[in-house]
VEXLUM-844903 format. One record per residue (C-alpha): residue number from 0; x, y, z. Coordinates in Angstrom, 3 decimals, padded with zeros to 6 digits, always signed. Example, Ala and Ser with C-alpha at 12.3 -4.5 7.8 and 13.67 -1.06 7.14 Angstrom:
REM residues 2
PT  seq        xx        yy        zz
PT    0  +012.300  -004.500  +007.800
PT    1  +013.670  -001.060  +007.140
REM end
This chain:
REM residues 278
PT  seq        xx        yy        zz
PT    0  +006.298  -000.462  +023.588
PT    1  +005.155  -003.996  +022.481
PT    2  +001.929  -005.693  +021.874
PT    3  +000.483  -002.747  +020.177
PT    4  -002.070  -004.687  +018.019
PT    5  -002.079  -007.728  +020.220
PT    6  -004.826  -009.744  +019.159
PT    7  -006.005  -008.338  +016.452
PT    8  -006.280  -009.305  +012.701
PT    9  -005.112  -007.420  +009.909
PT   10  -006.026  -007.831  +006.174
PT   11  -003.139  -006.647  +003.967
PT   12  -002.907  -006.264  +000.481
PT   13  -000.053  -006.821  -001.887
PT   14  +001.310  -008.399  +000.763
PT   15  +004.312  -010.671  -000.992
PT   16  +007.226  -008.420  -000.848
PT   17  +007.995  -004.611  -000.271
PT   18  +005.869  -002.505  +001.499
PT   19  +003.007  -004.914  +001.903
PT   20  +005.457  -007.447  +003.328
PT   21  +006.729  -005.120  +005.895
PT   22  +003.275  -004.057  +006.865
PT   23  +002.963  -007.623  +007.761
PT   24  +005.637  -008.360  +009.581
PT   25  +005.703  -005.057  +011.807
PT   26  +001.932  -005.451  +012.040
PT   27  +003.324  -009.247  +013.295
PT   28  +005.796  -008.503  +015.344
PT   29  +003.279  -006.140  +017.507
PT   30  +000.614  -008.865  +017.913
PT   31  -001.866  -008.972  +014.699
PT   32  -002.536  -012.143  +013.034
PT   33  -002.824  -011.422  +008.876
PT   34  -004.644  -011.487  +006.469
PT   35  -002.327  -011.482  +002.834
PT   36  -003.446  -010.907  -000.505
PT   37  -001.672  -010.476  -003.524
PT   38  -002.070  -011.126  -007.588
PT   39  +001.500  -012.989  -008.057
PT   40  +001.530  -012.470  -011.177
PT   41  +002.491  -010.033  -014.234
PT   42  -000.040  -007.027  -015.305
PT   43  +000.190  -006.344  -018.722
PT   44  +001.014  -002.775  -018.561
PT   45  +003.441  -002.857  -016.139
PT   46  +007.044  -003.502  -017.654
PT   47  +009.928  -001.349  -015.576
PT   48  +009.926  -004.321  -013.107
PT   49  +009.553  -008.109  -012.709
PT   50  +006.307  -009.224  -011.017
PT   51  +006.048  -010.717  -007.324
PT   52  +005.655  -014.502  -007.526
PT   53  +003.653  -017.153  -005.755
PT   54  +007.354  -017.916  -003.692
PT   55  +007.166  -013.992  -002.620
PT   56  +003.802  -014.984  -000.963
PT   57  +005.142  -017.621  +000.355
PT   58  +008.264  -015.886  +001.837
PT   59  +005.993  -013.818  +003.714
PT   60  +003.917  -016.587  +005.061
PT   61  +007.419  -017.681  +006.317
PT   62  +008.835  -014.635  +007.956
PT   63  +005.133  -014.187  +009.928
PT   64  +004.680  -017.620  +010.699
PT   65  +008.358  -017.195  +012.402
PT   66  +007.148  -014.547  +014.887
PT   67  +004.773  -016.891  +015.786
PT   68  +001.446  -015.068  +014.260
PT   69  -000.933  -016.810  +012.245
PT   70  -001.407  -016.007  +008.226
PT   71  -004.131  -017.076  +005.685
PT   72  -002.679  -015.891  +002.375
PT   73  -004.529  -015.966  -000.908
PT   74  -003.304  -015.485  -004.700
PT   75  -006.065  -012.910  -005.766
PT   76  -006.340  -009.578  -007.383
PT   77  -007.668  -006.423  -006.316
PT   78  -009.597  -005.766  -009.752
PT   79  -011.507  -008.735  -008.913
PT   80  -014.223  -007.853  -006.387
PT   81  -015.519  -011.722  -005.596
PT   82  -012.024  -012.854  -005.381
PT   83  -011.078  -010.443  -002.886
PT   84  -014.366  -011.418  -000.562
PT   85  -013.837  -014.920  -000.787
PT   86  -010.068  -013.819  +000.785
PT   87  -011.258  -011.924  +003.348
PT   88  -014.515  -014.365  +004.286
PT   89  -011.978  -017.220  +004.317
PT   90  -008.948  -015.070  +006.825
PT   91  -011.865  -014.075  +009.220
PT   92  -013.618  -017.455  +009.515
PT   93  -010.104  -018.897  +010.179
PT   94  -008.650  -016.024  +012.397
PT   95  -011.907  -015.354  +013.879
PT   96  -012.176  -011.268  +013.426
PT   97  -011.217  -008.314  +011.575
PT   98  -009.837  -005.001  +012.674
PT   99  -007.259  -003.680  +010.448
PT  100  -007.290  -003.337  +006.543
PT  101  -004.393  -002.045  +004.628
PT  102  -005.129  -000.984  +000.914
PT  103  -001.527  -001.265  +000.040
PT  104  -001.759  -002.906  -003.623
PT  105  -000.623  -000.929  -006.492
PT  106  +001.833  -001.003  -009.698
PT  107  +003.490  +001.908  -010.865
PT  108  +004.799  +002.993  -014.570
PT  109  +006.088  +006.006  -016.605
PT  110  +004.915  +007.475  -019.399
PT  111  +004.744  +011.018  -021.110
PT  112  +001.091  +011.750  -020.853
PT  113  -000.055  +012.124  -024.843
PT  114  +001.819  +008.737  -025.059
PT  115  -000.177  +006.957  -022.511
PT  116  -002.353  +004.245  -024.040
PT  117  -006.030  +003.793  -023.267
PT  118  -005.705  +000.242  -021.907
PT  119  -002.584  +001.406  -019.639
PT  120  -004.692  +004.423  -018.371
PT  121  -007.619  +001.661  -017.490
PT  122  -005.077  -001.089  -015.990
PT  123  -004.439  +001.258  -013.756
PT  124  -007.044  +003.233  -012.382
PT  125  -008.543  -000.633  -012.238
PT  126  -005.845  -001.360  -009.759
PT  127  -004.870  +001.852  -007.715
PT  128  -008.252  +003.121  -007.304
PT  129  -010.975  +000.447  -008.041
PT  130  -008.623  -002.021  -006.029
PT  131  -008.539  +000.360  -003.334
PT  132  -012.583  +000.543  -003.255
PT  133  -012.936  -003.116  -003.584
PT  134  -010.453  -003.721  -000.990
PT  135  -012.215  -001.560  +001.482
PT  136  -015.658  -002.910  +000.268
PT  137  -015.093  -006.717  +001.055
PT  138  -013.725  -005.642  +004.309
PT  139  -016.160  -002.842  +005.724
PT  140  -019.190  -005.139  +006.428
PT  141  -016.917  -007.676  +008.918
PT  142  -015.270  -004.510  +010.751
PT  143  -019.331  -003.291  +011.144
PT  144  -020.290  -007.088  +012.224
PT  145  -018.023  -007.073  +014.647
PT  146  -018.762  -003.893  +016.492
PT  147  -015.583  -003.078  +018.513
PT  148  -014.738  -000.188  +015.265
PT  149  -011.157  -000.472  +013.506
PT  150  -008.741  +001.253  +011.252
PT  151  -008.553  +001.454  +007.400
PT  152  -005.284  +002.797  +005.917
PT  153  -004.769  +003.452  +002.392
PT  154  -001.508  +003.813  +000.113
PT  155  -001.404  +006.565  -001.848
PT  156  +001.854  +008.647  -002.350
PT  157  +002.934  +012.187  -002.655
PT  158  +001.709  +011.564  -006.573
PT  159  -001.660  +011.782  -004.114
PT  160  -000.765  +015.249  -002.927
PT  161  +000.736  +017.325  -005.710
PT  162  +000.985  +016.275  -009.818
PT  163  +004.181  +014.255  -010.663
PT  164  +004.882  +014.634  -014.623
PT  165  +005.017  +011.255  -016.916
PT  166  +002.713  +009.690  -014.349
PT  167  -000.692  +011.105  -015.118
PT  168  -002.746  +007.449  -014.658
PT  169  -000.602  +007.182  -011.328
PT  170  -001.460  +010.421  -009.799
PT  171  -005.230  +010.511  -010.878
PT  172  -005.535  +007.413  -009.167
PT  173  -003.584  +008.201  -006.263
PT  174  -005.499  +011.332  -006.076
PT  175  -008.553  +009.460  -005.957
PT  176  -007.829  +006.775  -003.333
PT  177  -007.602  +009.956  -000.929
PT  178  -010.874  +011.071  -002.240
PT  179  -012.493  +007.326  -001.074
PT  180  -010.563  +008.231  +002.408
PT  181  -011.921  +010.820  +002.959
PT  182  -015.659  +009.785  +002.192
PT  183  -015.158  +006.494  +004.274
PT  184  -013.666  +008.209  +007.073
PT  185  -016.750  +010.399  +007.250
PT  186  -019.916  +007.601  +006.369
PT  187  -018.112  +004.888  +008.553
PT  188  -017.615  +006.790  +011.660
PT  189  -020.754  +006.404  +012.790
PT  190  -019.592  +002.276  +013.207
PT  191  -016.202  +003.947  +015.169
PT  192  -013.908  +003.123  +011.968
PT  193  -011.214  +005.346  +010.945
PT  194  -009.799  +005.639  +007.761
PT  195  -006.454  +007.651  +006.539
PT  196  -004.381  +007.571  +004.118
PT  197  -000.328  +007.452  +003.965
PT  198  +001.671  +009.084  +001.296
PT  199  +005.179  +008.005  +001.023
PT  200  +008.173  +009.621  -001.216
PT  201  +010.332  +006.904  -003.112
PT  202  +010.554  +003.733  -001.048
PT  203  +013.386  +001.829  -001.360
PT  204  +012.075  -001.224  -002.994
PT  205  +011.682  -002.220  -006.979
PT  206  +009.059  -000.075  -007.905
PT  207  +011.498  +003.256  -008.055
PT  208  +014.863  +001.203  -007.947
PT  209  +014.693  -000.042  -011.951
PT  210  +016.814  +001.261  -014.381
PT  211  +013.347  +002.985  -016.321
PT  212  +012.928  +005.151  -012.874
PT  213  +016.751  +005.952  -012.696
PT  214  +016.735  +006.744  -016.076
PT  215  +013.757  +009.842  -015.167
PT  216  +015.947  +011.523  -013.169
PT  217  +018.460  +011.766  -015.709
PT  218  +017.296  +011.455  -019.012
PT  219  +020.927  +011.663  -020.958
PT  220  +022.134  +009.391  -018.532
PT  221  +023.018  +006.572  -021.226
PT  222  +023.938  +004.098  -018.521
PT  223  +021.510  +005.326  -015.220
PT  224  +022.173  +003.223  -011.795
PT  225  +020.972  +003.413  -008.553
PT  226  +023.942  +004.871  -007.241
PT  227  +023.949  +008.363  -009.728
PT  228  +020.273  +008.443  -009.283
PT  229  +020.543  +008.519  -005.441
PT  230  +021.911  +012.586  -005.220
PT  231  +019.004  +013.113  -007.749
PT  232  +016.184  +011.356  -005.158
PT  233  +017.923  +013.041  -002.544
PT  234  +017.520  +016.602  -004.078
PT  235  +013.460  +016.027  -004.420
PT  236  +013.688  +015.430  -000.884
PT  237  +013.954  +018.406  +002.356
PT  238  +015.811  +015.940  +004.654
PT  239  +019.242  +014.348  +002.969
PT  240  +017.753  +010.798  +002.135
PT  241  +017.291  +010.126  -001.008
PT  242  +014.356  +007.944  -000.241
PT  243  +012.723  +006.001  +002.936
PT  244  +012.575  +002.356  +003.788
PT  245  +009.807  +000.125  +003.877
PT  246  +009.821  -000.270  +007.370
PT  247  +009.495  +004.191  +007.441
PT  248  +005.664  +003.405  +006.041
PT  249  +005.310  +000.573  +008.100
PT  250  +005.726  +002.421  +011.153
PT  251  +003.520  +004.809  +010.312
PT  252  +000.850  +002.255  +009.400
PT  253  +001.258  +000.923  +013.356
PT  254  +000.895  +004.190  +014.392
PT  255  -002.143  +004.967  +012.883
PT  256  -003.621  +001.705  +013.189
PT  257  -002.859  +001.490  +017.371
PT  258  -004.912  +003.132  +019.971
PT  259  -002.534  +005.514  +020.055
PT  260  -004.165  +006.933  +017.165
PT  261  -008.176  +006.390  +018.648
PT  262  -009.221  +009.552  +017.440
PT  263  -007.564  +010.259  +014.066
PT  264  -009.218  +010.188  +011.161
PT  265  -009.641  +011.067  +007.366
PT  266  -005.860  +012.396  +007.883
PT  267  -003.678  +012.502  +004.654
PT  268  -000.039  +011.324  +006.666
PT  269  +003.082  +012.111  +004.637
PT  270  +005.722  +010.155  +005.389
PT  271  +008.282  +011.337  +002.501
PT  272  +011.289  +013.039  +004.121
PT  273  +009.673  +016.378  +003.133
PT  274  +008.915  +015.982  -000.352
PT  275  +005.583  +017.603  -000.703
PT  276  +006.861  +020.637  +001.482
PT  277  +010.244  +021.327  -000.727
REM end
């Protein structure tokens, strides 16, 4: 099956490297023109791994541009509400439409909860939930304008679906994004869009593989690598991976974004190798 969202545009953010990167290019490869956004740059609260850059952004320019789909990307963050319009304004007056939107942006830290700082709680709710909202804001009134419905999918994780310890700011606001699903997917269907959310266990990428996250799963582990924290992943998990690849979440994205999903909505889709049923 090819072509799957042929002619259509797609607004996508986070979209340098990782998930949002593969959203783009599988969303590419089946059709979709993009839309990328992304903050390239560091967030002050964030410090178990590196950044992505303004060359990340442009990597992924690159790799969509070489399937042969067009791309307007745009250094902006999701806290900042004009920002993100102006992003969105400027993809659909030079890709002509809008029909997809992926609320994919979010950071992701540790910390014991009675040692969690006020300004780290605020950083991120501000991006994991408020981002979320203000992604889905800019976007909603060009998927109403042009009148042929879409799809809306939002990140959140299985921090979304049942409480992960030391991550209290990241599952309140993961737990929240499904809360704005679930009200948009009701108040917008009226205008034929549907909204869902995704909920992946540990992706393979540099959120979870850092030495702070290895070090979580084994806490006397003076030394912690990816390789002794795999059987550790893998044990959190029903099926024997001990976490999915980007490409897992992408796929599921398509899915629900494609006709082939017409008539799902305000769905909570796990895609975590049985995490949240272990």
């Amino acid at each position: 099956m090819t072509g799957r969202v042929e002619g259509k545009v797609a607004f996508i953010t986070g979209a340098a490297r990782s998930q949002g990167r593969s959203h783009a290019l599988r969303l590419a490869q089946e059709g979709a023109d993009i839309i990328a956004v992304d903050v390239c740059g560091p967030i002050e609260s964030i410090g178990m791994y590196p950044p992505a850059t303004d060359e990340d952004l442009a990597e992924t320019v690159r790799q969509v541009e070489a399937l042969d789909r067009r791309i307007v990307a745009t250094k902006a963050d999701v806290r900042d509400t004009a920002a993100m319009k102006a992003a969105v304004d400027d993809g659909v007056a030079q890709l002509g439409r809008l029909d997809i939107v992926l609320g994919n942006a979010g950071v992701f830290e540790i910390q014991p909860a009675l040692e969690l700082s006020d300004e780290a709680w605020r950083e991120m709710i501000d991006i994991n939930l408020t981002g979320v909202w203000n992604t889905c804001k800019v976007a909603l009134p060009h998927l109403i304008e042009g009148g042929r419905g879409g799809s809306i999918v939002l990140t959140s994780s299985t921090a979304g679906l049942k409480g992960t310890p030391n991550t209290i700011h990241y599952t309140a606001a993961k737990h929240g994004v499904v809360g704005v699903m679930r009200t948009l997917a009701n108040e917008f269907a009226q205008h034929s869009i549907r909204v869902n959310s995704v909920h992946p266990t540990g992706v393979d990428t540099v959120m979870i593989q850092n030495q702070k996250t290895w070090g979580l799963f084994a806490p006397d582990d003076p030394a912690p690598s990816r390789e002794k924290a795999a059987p550790i992943f893998e044990s959190t998990n029903a099926l024997p991976v001990p976490w999915v690849e980007p490409v897992d979440i992408s796929n599921a994205i398509l899915f629900l974004v494609s006709d082939e999903a017409r008539y799902i909505t305000g769905v909570t889709l796990p895609v975590d190798a049985g995490y949240t049923v272990k």
